[in-house]
C-alpha positions as CSV (number, residue, x, y, z in Angstrom):
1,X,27.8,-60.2,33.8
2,X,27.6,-56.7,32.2
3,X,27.5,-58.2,28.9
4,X,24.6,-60.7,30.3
5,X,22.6,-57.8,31.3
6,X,22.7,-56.1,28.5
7,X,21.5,-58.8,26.4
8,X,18.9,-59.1,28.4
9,X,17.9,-55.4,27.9
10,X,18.0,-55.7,24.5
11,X,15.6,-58.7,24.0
12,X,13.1,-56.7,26.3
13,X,13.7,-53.5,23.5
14,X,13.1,-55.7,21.2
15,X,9.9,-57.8,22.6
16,X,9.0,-54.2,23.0
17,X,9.2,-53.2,19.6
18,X,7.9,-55.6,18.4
19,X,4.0,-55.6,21.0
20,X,4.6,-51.2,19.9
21,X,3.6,-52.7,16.1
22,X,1.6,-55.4,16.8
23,X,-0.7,-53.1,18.8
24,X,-0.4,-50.3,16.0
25,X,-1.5,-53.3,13.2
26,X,-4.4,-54.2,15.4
27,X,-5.2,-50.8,16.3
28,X,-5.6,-50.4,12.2
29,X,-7.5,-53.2,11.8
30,X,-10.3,-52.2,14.2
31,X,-10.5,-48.2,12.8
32,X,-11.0,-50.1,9.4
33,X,-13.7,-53.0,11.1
34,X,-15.3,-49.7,12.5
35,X,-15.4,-47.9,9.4
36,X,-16.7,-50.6,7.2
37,X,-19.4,-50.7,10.3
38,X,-20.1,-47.1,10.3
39,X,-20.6,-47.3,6.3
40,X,-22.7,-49.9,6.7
41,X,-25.0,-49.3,9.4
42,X,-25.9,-45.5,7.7
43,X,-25.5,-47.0,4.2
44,X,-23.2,-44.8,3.1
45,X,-20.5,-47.6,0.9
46,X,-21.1,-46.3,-2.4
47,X,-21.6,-42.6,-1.5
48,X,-18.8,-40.1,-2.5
49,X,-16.2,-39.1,0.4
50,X,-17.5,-36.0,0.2
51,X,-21.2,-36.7,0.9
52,X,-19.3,-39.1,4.0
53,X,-18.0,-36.4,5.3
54,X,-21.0,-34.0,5.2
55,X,-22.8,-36.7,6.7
56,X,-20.1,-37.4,9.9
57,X,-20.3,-33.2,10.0
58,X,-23.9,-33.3,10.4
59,X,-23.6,-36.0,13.5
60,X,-21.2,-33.3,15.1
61,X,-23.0,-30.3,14.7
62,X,-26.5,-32.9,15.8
63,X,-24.6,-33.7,19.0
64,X,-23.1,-29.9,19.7
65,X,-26.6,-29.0,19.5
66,X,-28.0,-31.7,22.2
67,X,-25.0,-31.0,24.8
């Protein structure tokens, strides 16, 4: 009985595990979806990561300013 339960235990750890990194993979894949969005939509795909980033700090400061 003991040993029953904890098989039982240790399939749910498992199943557990195992829905921990599939929602980690699909949490992944949507920031990169978004990204390639985000690129997109501003046109940004061949700029520098540095011009990127000055551009995403300009939408900050844009939206501190309208609060």
């Amino acid at each position: 009985m003991q040993q029953n339960v904890e098989s039982k235990i240790s399939a749910i750890d498992a199943q557990i595990q195992k829905l921990q990194e599939k929602k980690k993979r699909e949490i992944n894949k949507l920031q990169k979806n978004v990204g390639k969005k985000f690129l997109s939509t501003f046109n940004l795909e061949d700029k520098p990561i540095s011009e990127i980033n000055a551009f995403i700090d300009n939408l900050k400061y844009d939206k501190e300013n309208h609060e």
